[in-house]
C-alpha positions, 0 to 999 in steps of 0.5 A: 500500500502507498504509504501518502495514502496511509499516512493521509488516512491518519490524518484525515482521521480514518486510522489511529495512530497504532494502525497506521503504524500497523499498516506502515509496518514501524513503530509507534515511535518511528511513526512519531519521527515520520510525521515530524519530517517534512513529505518530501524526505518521507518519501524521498527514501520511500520504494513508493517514490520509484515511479516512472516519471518521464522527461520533460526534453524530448 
């Protein structure tokens, strides 16, 4: 599962805190960290972020 979707059910208060730990597969206290740090160095380490994107030059 896409860990931006977790975490913004958490947020939109559809998980608690111990199940969107759950989901992500870490700890309550690792949860804590991830949510500190800003999105883009979340899932700048994240196998989520991988994707395709194509270049802008052809």
């Amino acid at each position: 599962m896409d860990k931006r979707k977790v975490i913004n059910a958490y947020r939109r208060g559809f998980l608690t805190p111990q199940e969107c730990a759950q989901v992500l597969g870490v700890e309550r206290k690792q949860l804590d960290d991830l949510l500190a740090e800003s999105a883009d160095d979340i899932y700048r380490y994240s196998s989520a972020a991988a994707v395709y994107r194509p270049s802008a030059s052809k």
